[in-house]
C-alpha positions as a LaTeX table, in Angstrom:
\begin{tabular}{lrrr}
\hline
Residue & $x$ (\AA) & $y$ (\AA) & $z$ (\AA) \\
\hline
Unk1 & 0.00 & 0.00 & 0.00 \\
Unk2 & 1.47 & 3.40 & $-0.97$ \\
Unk3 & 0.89 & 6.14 & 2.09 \\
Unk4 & 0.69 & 8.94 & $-0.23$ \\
Unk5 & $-2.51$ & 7.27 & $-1.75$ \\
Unk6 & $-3.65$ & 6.56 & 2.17 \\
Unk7 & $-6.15$ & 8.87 & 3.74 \\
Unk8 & $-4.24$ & 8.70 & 6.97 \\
Unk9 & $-7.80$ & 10.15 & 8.53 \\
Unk10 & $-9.29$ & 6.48 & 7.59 \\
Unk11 & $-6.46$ & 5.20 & 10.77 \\
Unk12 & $-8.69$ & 6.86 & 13.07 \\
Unk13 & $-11.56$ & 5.15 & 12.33 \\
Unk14 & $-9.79$ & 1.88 & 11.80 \\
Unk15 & $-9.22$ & 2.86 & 15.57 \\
Unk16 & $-12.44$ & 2.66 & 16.75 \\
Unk17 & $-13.46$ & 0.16 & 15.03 \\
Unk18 & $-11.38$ & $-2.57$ & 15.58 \\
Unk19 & $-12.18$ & $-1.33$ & 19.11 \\
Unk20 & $-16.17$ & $-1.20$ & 19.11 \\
Unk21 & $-16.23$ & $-4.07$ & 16.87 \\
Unk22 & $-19.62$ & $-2.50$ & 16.15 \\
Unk23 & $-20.60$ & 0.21 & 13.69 \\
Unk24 & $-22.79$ & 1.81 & 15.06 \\
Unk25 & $-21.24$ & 2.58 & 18.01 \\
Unk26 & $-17.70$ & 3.99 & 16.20 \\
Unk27 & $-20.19$ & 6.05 & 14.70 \\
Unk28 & $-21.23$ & 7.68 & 17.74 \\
Unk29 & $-17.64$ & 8.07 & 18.81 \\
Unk30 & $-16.55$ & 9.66 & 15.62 \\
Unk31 & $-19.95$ & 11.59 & 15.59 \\
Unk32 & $-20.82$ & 9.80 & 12.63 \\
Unk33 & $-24.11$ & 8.57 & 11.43 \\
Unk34 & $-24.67$ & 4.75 & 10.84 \\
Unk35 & $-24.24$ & 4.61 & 6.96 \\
Unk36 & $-21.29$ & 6.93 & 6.76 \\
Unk37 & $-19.50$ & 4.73 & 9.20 \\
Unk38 & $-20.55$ & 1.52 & 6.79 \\
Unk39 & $-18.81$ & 3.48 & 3.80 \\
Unk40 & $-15.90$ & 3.86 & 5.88 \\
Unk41 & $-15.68$ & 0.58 & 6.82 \\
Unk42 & $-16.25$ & $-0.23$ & 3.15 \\
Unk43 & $-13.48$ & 1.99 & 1.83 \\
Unk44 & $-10.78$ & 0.17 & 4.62 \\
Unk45 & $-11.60$ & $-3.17$ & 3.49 \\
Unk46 & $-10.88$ & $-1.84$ & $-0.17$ \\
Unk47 & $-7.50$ & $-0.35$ & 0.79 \\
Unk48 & $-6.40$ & $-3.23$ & 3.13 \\
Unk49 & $-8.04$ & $-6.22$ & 1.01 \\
Unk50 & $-9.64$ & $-8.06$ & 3.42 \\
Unk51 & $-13.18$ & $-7.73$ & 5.47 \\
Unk52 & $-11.42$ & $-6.58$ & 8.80 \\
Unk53 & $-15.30$ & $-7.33$ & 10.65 \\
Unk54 & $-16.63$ & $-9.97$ & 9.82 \\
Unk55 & $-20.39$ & $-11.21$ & 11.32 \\
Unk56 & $-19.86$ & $-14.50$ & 13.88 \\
Unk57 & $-23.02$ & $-15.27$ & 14.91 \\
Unk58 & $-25.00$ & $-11.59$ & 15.86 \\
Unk59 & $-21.45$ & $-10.15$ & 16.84 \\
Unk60 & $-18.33$ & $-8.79$ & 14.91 \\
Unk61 & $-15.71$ & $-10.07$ & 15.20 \\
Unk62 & $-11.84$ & $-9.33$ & 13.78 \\
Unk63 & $-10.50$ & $-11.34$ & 11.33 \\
Unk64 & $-6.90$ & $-12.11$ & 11.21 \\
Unk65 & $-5.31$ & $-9.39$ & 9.74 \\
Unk66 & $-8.05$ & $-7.01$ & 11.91 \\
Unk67 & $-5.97$ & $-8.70$ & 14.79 \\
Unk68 & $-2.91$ & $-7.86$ & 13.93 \\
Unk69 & $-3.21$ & $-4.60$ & 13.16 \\
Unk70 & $-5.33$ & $-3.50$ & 16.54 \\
Unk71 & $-2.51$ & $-2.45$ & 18.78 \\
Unk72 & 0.27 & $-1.45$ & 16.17 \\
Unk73 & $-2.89$ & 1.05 & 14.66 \\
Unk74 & $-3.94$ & 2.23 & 18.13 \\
Unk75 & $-0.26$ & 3.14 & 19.03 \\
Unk76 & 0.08 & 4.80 & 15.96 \\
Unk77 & $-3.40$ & 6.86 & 15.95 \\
Unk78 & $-1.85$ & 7.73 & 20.08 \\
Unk79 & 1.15 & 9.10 & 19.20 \\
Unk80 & 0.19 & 11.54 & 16.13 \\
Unk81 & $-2.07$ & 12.44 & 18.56 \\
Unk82 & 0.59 & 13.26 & 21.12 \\
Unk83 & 2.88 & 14.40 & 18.63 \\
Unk84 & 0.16 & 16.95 & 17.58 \\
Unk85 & $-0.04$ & 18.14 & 20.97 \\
Unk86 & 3.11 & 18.09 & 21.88 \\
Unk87 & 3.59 & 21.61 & 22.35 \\
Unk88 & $-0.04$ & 22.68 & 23.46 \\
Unk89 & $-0.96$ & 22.61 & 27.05 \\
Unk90 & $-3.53$ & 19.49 & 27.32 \\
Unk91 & $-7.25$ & 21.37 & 27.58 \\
Unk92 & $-9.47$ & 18.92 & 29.65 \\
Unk93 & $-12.58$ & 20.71 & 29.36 \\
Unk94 & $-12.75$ & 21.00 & 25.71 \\
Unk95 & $-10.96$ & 17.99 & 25.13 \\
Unk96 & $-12.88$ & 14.70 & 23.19 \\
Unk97 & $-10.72$ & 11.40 & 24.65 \\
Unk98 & $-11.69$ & 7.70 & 25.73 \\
Unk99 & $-9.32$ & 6.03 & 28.25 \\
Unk100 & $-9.71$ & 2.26 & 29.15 \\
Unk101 & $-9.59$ & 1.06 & 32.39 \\
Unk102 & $-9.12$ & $-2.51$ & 33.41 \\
Unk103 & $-9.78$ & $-3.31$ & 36.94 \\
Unk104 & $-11.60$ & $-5.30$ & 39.29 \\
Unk105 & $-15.54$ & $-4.91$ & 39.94 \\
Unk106 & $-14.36$ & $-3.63$ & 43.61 \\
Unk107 & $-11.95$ & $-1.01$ & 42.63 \\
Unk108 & $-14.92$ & $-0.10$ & 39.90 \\
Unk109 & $-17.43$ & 0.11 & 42.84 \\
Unk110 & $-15.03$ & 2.47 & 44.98 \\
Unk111 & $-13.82$ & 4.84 & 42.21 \\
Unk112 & $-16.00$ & 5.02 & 39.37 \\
Unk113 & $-18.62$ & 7.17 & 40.70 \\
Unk114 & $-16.44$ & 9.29 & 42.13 \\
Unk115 & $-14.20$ & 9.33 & 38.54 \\
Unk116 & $-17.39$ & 9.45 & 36.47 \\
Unk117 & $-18.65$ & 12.53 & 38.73 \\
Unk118 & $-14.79$ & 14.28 & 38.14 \\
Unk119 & $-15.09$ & 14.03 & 34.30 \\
Unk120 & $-18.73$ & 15.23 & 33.72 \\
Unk121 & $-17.81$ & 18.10 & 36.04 \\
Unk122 & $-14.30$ & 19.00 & 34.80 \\
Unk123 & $-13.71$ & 16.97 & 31.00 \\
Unk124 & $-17.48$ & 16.34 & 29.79 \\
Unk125 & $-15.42$ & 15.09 & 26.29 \\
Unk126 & $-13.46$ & 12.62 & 28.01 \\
Unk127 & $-15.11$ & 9.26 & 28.33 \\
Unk128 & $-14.10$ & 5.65 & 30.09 \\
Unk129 & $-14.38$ & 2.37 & 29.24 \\
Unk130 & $-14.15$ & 0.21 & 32.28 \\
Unk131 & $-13.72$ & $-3.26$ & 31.54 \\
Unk132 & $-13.03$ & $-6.20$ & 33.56 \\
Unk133 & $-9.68$ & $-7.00$ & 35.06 \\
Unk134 & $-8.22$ & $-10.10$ & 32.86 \\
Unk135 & $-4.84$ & $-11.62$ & 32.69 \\
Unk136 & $-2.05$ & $-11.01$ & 31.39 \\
Unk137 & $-3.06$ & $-7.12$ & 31.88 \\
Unk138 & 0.76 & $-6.59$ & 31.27 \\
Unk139 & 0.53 & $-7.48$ & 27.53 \\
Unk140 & $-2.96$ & $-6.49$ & 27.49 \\
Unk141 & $-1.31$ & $-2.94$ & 28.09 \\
Unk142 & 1.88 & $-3.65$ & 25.83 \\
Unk143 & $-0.74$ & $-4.19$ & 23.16 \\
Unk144 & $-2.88$ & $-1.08$ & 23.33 \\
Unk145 & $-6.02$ & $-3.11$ & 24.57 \\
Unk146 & $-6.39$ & $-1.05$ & 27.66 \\
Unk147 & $-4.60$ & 2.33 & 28.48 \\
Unk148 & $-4.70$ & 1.64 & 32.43 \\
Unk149 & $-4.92$ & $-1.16$ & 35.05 \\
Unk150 & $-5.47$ & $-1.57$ & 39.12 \\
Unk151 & $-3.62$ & $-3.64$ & 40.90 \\
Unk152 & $-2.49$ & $-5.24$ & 43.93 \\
Unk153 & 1.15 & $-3.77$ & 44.59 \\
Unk154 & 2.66 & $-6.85$ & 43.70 \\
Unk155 & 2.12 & $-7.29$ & 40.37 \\
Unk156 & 3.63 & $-5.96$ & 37.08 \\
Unk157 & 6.77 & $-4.47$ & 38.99 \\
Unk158 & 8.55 & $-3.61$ & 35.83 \\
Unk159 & 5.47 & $-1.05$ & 34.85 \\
Unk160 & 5.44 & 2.57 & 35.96 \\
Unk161 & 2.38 & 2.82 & 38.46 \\
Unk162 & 1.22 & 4.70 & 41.33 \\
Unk163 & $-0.25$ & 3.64 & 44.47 \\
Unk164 & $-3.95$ & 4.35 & 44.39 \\
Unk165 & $-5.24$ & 3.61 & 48.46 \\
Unk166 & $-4.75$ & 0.39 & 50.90 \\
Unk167 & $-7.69$ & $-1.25$ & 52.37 \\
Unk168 & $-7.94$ & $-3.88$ & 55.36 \\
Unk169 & $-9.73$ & $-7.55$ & 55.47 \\
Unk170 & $-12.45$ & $-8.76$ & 57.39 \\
Unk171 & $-14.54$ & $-11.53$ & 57.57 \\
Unk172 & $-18.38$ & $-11.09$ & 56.13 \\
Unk173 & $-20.92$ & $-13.25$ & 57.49 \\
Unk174 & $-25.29$ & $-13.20$ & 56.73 \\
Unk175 & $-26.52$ & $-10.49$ & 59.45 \\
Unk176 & $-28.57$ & $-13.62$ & 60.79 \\
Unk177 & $-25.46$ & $-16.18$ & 61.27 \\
Unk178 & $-24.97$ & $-18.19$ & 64.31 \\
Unk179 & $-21.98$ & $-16.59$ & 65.61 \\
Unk180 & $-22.53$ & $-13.17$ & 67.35 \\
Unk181 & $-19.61$ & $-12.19$ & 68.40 \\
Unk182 & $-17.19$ & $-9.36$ & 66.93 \\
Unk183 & $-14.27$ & $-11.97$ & 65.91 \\
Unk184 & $-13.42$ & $-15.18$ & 65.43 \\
Unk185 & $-11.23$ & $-17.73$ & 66.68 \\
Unk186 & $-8.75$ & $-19.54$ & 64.72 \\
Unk187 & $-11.08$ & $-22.76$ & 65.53 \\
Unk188 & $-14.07$ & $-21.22$ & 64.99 \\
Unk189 & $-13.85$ & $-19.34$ & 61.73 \\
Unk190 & $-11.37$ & $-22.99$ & 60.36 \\
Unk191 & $-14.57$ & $-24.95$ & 61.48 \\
Unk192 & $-17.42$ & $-22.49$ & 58.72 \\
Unk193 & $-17.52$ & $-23.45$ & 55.16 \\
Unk194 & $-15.62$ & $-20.86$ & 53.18 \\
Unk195 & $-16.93$ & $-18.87$ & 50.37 \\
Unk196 & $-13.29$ & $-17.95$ & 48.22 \\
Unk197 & $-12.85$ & $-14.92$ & 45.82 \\
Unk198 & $-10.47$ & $-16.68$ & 42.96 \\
Unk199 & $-9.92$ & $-14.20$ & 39.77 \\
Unk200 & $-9.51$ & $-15.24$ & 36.16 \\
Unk201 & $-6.43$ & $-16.76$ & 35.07 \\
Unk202 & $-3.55$ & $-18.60$ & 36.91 \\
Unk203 & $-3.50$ & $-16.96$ & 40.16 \\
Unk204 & $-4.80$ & $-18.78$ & 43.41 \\
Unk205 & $-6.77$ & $-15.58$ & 44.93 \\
Unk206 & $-6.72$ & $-12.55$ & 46.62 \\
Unk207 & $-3.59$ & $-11.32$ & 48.94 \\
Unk208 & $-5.53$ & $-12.29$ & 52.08 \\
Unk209 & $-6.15$ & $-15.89$ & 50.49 \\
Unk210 & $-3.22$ & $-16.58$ & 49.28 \\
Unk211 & $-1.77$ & $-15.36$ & 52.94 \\
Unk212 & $-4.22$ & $-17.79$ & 54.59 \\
Unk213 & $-3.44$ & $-21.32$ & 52.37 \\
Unk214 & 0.05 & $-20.74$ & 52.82 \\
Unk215 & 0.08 & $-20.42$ & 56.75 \\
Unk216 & $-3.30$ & $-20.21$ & 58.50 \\
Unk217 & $-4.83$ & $-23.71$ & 58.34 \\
Unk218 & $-6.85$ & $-25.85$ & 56.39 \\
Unk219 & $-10.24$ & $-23.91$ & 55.42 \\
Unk220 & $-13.03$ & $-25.69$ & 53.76 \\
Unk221 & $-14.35$ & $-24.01$ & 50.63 \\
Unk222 & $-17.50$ & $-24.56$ & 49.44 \\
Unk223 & $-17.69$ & $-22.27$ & 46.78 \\
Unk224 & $-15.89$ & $-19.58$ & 45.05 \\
Unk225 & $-16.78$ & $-16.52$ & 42.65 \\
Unk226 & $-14.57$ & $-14.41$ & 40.69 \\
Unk227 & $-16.67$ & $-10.79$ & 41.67 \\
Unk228 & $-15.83$ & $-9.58$ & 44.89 \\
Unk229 & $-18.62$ & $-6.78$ & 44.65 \\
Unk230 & $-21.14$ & $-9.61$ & 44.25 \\
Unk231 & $-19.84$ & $-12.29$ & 47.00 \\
Unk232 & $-21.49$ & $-10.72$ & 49.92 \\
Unk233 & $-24.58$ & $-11.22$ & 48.40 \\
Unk234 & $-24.66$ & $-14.74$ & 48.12 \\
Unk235 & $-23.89$ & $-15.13$ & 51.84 \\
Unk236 & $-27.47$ & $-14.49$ & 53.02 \\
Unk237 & $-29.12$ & $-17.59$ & 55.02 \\
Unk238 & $-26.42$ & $-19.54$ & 55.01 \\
Unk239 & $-22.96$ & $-20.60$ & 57.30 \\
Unk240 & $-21.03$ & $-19.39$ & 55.00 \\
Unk241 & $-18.17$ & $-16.73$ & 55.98 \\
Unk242 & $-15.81$ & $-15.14$ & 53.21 \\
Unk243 & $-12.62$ & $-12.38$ & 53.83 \\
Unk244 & $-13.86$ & $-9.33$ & 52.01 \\
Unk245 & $-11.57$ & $-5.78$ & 51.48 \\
Unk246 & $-13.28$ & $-3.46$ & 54.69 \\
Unk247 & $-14.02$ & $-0.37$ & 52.34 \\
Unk248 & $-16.48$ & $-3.08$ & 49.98 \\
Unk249 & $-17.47$ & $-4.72$ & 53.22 \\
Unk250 & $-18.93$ & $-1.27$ & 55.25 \\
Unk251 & $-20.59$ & $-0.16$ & 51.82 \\
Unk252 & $-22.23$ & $-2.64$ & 51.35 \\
Unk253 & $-23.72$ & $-4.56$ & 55.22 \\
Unk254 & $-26.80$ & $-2.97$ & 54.63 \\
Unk255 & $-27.40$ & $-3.79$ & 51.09 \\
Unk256 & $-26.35$ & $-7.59$ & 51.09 \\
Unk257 & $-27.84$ & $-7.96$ & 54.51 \\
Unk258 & $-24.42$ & $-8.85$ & 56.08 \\
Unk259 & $-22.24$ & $-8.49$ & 59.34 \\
Unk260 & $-18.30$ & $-7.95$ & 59.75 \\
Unk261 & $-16.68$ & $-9.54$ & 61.79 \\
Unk262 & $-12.75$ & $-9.54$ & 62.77 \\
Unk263 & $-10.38$ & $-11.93$ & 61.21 \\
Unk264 & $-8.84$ & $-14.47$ & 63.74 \\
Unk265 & $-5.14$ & $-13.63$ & 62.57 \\
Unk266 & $-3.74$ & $-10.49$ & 61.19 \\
Unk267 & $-3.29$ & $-10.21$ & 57.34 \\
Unk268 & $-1.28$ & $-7.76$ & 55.17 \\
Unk269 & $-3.67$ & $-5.90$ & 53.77 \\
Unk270 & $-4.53$ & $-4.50$ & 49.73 \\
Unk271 & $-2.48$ & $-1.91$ & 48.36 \\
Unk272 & $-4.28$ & $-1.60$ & 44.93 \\
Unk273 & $-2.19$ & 0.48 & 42.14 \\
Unk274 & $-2.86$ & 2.49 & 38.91 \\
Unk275 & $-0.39$ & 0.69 & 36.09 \\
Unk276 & 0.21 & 1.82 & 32.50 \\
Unk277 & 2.50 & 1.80 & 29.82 \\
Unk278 & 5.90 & 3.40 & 29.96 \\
Unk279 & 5.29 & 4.42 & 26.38 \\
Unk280 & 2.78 & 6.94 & 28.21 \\
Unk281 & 4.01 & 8.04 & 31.16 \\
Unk282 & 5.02 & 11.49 & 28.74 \\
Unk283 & 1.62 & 11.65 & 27.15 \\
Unk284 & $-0.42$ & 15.05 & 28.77 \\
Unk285 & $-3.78$ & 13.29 & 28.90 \\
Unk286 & $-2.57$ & 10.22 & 30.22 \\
Unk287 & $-0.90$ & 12.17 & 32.82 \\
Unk288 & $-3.85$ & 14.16 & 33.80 \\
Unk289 & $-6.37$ & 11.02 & 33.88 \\
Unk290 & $-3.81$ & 9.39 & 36.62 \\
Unk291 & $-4.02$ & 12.68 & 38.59 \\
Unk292 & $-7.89$ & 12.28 & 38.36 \\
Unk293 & $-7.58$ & 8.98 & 40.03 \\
Unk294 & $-5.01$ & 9.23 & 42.79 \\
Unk295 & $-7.53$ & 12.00 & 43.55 \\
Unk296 & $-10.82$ & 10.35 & 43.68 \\
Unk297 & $-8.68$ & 7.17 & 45.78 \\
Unk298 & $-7.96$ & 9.70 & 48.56 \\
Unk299 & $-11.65$ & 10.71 & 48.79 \\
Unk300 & $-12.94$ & 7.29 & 49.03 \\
\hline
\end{tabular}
């Protein structure tokens, strides 16, 4: 393909649409109506020879080559971008942007509000995709799938991040459970049936879990969940106790009809952290969406 014959406009919408995977939504991001994004779409398959979207069942999906050229098109459509602005001081409040966010559905439930109510107030063109938090989040970033990630400290070292806010565990129980008082014993909260957060991929759980299987006895899990937000909720009329981050915990006793109660040993608690890629850590609106959210995390 020869550039000079290449409407390098047509990258931008290549963008979004190997992104939405549906045309009718990069129309709405481009402010584009339904048919004009089709002839779009219909003028990229003509320049790249090949479908790019094709229809699997009542989705879209990427075909090869659509693959392949997702994050090498997004970095490319990024840094013109940056390079435009390189010398103009990043304008939130008249600025159009979409940032993707990849974390878990309890870092969602304590910061999006509060990020959501930042952006309508102070960028009303800058829009978030939240998604959910799947492994390897390292590549996922390497790859331009996702511009952010939270994490537990731990992980993804090697990435620039900042620490977002640290939470304590505590053990949720139904409000009308057997045991009253405020904590547990060793014996007594080893002798309950164990309800276990386990996220997607490889990993065997959450800090608190892994800290318990490798030193604080034999529990007996009887069921586990990969959402965290929605695990107190399934604890109502049952035995069933389950460790819990305290912010998620306090928000939600009334809601899922639950009690806290005090963990029988002491366990190092979350430190959950904003990630990215180092090719951004230059990049103006990158650098003023992390600002946003080390802000909202002190608030919560």
């Amino acid at each position: 393909m020869n550039l000079r014959q290449f409407d390098l406009n047509l990258l931008v919408a290549l963008d979004v649409l190997l992104t939405e995977r549906n045309v009718t939504r990069a129309g709405e991001r481009l402010y584009l109506s339904q048919p004009a994004m089709s002839g779009i779409l219909a003028r990229l398959r003509h320049a790249f020879h090949d479908e790019l979207l094709v229809r699997v069942g009542r989705n879209l999906e990427l075909t090869a080559l659509a693959a392949e050229l997702a994050g090498p098109v997004h970095d490319t459509v990024r840094q013109i971008e940056d390079l435009l602005n390189l010398r103009r001081p990043f304008a939130p409040e008249s600025a159009r942007w979409q940032f993707r966010i990849a974390a878990s559905d309890y870092v969602v439930f304590l910061l999006g509000a509060g990020l959501l109510a930042s952006l309508t107030e102070h960028a009303p063109g800058i829009s978030v995709r939240l998604s959910a938090l799947e492994p390897p989040p390292g590549e996922r970033l390497a790859a331009g799938e996702i511009d952010f990630v939270v994490l537990p400290a731990q992980l993804e070292p090697s990435l620039p991040s900042v620490p977002l806010f640290e939470d304590s565990w505590v053990c949720a129980v139904w409000s009308g459970h057997s045991h009253t008082r405020d904590r547990f014993t060793l014996d007594e909260y080893l002798a309950l049936p164990h309800l276990s957060f386990r996220p997607a991929g490889p990993d065997n759980g959450s800090v608190a879990e892994t800290y318990l299987a490798e030193g604080g006895g034999e529990r007996r899990i009887v069921a586990s969940t990969e959402s965290f937000a929605t695990a107190p909720f399934l604890l109502r009329g049952t035995r069933l106790v389950m460790l819990v981050p305290r912010r998620l915990g306090v928000r939600l006793e009334r809601a899922a009809d639950i009690r806290l109660v005090e963990p029988p040993l002491e366990i190092p608690p979350l430190r959950e952290k904003l990630v990215w890629s180092p090719r951004f850590t230059a990049s103006a609106p990158h650098a003023w969406l992390r600002d946003r959210l080390v802000e909202v995390a002190k608030s919560i």
